[in-house]
C-alpha positions as CSV (number, residue, x, y, z in Angstrom):
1,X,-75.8,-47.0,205.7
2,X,-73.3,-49.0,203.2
3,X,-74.0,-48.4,200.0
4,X,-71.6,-49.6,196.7
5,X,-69.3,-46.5,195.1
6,X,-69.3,-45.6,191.6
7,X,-65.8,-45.1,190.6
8,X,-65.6,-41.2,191.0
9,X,-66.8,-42.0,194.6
10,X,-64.3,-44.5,195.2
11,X,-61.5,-42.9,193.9
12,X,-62.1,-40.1,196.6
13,X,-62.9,-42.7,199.5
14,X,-59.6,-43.6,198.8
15,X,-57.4,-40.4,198.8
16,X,-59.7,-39.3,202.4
17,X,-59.3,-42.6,204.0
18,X,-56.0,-44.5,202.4
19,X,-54.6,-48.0,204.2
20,X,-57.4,-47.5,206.4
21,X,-59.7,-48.9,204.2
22,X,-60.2,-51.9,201.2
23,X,-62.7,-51.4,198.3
24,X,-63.9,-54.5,197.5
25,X,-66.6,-55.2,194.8
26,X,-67.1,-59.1,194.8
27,X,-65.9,-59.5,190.9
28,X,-62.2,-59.1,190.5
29,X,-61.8,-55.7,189.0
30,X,-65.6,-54.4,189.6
31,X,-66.0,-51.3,188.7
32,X,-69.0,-50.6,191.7
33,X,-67.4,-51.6,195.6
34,X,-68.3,-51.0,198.9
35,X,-65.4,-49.1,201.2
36,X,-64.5,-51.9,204.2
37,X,-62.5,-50.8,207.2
38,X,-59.0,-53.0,206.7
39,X,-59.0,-54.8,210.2
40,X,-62.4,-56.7,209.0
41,X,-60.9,-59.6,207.5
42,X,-65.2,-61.5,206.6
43,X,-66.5,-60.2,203.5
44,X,-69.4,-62.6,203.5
45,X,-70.6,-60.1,206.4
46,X,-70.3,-57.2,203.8
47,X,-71.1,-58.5,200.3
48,X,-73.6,-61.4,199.0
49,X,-73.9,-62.8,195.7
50,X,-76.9,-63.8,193.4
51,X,-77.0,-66.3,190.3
52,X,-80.2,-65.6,188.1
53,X,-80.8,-68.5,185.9
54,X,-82.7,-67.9,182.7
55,X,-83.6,-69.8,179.5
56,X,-80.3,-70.3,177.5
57,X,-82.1,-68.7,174.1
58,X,-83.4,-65.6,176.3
59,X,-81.7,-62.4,175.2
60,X,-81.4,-60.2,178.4
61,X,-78.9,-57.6,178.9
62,X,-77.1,-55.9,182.1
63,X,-79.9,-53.1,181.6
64,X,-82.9,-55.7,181.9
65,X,-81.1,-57.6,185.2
66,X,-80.6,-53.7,186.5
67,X,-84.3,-52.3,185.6
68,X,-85.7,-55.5,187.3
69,X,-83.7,-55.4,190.5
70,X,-85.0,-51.6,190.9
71,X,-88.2,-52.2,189.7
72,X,-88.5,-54.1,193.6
73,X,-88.2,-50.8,195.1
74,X,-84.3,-51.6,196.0
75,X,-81.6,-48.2,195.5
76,X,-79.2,-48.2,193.2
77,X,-76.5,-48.1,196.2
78,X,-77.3,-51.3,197.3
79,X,-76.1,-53.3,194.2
80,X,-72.9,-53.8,192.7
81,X,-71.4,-55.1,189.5
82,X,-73.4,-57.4,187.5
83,X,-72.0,-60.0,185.0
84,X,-73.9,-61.6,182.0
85,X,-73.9,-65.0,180.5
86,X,-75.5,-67.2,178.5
87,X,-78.8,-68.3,180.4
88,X,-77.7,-66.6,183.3
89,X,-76.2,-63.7,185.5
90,X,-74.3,-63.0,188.9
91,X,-74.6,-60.1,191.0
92,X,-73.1,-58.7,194.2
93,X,-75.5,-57.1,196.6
94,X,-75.5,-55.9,200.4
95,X,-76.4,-59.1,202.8
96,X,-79.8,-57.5,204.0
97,X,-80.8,-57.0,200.1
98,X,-80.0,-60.5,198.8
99,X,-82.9,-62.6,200.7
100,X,-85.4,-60.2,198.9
101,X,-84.4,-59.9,196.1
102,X,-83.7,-64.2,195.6
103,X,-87.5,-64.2,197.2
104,X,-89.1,-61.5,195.1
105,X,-87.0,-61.1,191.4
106,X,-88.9,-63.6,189.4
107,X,-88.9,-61.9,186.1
108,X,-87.3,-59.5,183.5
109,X,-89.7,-58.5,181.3
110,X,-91.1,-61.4,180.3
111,X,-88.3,-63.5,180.6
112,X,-88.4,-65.7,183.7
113,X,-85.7,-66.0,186.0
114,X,-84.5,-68.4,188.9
115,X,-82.9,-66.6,192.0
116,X,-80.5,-68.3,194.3
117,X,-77.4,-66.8,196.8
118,X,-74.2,-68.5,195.8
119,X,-70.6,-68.1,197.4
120,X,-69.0,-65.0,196.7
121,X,-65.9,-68.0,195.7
122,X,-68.4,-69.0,193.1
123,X,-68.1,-65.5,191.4
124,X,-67.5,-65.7,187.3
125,X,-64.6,-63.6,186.2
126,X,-66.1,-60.2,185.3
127,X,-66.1,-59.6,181.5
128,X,-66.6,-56.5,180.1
129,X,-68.1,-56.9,176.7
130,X,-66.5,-53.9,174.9
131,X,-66.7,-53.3,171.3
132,X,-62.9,-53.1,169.9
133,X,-61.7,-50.2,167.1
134,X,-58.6,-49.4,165.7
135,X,-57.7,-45.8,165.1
136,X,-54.8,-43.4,164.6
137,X,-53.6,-40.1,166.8
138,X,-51.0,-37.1,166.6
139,X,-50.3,-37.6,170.0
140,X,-52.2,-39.2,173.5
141,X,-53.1,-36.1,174.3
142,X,-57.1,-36.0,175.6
143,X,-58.5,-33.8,173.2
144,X,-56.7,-36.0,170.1
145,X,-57.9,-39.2,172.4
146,X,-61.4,-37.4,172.4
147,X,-62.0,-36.7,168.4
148,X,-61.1,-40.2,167.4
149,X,-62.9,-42.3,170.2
150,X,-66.1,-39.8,169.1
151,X,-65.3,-39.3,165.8
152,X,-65.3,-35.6,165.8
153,X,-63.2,-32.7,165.1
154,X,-60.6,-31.7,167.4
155,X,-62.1,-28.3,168.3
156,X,-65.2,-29.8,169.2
157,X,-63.7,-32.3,171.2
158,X,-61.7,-29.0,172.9
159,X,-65.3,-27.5,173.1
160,X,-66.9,-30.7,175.1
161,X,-63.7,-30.4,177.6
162,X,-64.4,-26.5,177.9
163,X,-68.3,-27.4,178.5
164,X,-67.2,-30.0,181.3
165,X,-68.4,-33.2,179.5
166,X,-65.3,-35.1,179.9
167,X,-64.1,-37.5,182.4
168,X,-61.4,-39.3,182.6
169,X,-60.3,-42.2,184.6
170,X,-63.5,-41.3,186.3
171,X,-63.2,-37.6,187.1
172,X,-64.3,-34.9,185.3
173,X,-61.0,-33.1,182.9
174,X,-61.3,-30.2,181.0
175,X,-57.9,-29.8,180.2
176,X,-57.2,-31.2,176.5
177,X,-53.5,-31.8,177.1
178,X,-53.7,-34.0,179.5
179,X,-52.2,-37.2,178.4
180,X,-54.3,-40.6,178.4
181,X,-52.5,-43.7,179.2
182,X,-53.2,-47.4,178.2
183,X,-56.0,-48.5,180.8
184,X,-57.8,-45.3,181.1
185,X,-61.6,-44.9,180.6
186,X,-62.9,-41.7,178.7
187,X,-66.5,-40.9,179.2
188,X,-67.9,-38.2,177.1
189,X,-71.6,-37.1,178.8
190,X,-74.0,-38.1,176.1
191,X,-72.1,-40.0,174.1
192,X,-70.6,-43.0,175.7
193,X,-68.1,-44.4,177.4
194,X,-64.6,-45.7,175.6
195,X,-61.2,-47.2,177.0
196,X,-57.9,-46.7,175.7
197,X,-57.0,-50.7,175.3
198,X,-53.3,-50.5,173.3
199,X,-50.9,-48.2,172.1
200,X,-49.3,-49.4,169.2
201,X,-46.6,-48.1,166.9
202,X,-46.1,-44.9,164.6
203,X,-47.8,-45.3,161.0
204,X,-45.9,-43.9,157.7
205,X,-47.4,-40.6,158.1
206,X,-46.0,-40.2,162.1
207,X,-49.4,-40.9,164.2
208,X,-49.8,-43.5,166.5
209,X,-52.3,-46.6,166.5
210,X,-54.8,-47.2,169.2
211,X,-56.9,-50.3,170.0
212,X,-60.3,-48.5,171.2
213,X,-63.0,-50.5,173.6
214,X,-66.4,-49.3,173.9
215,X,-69.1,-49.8,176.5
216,X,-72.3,-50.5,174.2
């Protein structure tokens, strides 16, 4: 049965099955997609899309769309990236899931929502709300990455790599040399998940600056 990837999943979809498959996750740059066979050329077949309307002073977040999709009895495998907006949110869904969930999600909590299927054309760009930091480094080097993202010493950050915490650009690392490049998502089990947004230049005392973006 199709189900969407996370991105550890997806990344090995695509080393077994190469050209002979597209990921595609509705949003431009979603992180969840579902693995298509290249010679099907209609995605409307594969993917569906869902705008939930809500009061504009209503506060909901992507964990109260999430928790109320589930809390219909759907898996988590049959929904993709959701995007957030003021007084409303878009989602990306497998075609047999949509009519239910557009017939049956009514609420959030208490917050009540509107359900209709939209074009997957109509999609919003996907923003991802990160919360930006500045810091310094020795060097890009995972473990030095690691103890500034987490604000932690370096041997502890060596000591979560050893323990197999670590992943990064999706798969789990535990070696601390390895070198992180602009672009590349760090998660550190527990803790959070932070990207590595800029590389800037060397300060006085020879370390580098970093532009840090956090999933809250």
């Amino acid at each position: 049965m199709d189900k969407f990837l996370t991105p550890t999943q997806a990344m090995q979809a695509k080393r077994n099955f190469g050209d002979e498959i597209t990921l595609d996750g509705g949003f431009a740059g979603a992180e969840r997609v579902l693995p298509i066979l290249a010679q099907e050329h209609m995605r409307e077949k594969r993917l569906a899309a869902i705008k939930l309307s809500f009061r504009p002073q209503e506060q909901l977040g992507h964990r109260d769309i999430l928790g109320a999709v589930l809390a219909l009895g759907l898996e988590r495998g049959v929904l993709g990236d959701i995007a957030i907006e003021q007084g409303q949110a878009t989602l990306v869904c497998l075609p047999h899931a949509a009519d239910f969930i557009v017939e049956n999600l009514v609420k959030a909590g208490n917050v009540g929502l509107k359900a209709q299927r939209i074009s997957l054309d109509d999609l919003p760009v996907l923003h991802k709300n990160l919360r930006e930091e500045r810091g310094t480094v020795a060097s890009l080097r995972l473990d030095a990455v690691l103890a500034e993202a987490f604000d932690c010493s370096r041997t502890a950050a060596q000591e979560y790599l050893r323990q197999g915490l670590v992943q990064l650009r999706h798969e789990q690392c535990r070696k601390g040399t390895s070198l992180v490049e602009e672009g590349d998502v760090i998660s550190l089990r527990g803790k959070g998940r932070v990207s590595l947004l800029e590389v800037g230049g060397e300060t006085r005392k020879g370390r580098m600056w970093i532009l840090l973006g956090y999933y809250d």
